[in-house]
C-alpha positions as CSV (number, residue, x, y, z in Angstrom):
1,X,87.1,-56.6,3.0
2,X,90.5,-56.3,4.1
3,X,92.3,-53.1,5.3
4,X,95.0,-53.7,2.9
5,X,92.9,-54.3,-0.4
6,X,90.5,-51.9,0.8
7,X,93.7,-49.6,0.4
8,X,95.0,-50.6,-2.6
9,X,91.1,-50.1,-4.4
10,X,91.4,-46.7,-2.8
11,X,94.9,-45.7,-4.4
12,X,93.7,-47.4,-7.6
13,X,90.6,-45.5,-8.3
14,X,92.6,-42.7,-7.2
15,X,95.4,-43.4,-9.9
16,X,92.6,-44.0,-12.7
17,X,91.2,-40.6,-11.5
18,X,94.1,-39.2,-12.4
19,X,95.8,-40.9,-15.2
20,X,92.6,-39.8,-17.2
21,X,94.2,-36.2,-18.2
22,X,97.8,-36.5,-18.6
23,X,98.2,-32.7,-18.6
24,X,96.3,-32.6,-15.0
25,X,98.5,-30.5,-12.7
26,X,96.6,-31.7,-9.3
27,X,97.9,-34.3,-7.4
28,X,97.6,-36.3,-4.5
29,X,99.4,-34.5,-1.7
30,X,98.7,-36.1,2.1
31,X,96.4,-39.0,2.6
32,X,94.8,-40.2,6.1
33,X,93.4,-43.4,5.6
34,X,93.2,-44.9,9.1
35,X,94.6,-42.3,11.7
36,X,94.6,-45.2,14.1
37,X,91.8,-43.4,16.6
38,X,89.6,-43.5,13.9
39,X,86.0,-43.4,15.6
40,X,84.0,-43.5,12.4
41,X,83.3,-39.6,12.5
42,X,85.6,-38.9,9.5
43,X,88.8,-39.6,10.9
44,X,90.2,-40.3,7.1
45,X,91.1,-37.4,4.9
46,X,92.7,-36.4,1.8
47,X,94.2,-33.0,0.4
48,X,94.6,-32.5,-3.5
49,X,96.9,-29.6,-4.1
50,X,97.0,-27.7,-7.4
51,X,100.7,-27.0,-8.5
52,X,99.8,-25.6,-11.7
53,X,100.1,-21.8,-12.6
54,X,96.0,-21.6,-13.0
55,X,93.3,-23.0,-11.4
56,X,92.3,-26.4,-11.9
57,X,88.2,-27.4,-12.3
58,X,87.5,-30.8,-10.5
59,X,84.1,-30.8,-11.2
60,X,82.2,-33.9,-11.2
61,X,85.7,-36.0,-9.9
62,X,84.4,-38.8,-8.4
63,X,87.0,-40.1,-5.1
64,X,86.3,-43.4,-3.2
65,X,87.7,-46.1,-1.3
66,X,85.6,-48.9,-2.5
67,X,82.8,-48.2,0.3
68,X,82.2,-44.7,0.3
69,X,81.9,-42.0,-2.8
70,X,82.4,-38.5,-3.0
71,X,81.7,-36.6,-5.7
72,X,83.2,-33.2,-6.3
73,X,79.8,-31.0,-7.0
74,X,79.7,-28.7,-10.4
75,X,82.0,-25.1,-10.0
76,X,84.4,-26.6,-7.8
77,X,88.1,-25.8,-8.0
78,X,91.4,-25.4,-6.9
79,X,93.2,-22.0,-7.2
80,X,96.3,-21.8,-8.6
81,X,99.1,-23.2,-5.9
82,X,96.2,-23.8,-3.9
83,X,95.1,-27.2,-1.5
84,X,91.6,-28.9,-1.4
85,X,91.3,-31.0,2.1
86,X,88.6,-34.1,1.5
């Protein structure tokens, strides 16, 4: 698969993700996906930041890029104001 439709399934998923509670207040803040030196150790990353006034619950949100899936496990959240680095 290509680098560049790999990237756009990534930011797609990503955007369906999201788009599924319109009320959501975390968002997409920094994304990594090839840091150029990328030596297949987890050289991509990206960080979710909660802007809202309360802490958000991304349980069970599901994050890929078409080859790999992570899956946020039960109890996990984001404090208020707070950043989640993936």
């Amino acid at each position: 698969m290509n680098l560049l439709l790999k990237h756009f399934l990534y930011f797609l998923s990503i955007s369906v993700l999201f788009s599924s509670n319109l009320n959501a207040q975390v968002f997409i803040n920094e994304i990594t996906p090839d840091p150029g030196n990328y030596d297949g150790q987890g050289g991509e990353w990206t960080e979710l930041y909660n802007s809202g006034a309360s802490q958000a619950d991304v349980s069970c949100w599901v994050l890929t890029d078409g080859e790999e899936i992570i899956v946020f496990p039960s109890g996990t959240v984001i404090p208020a104001g707070g950043y989640m680095l993936i």
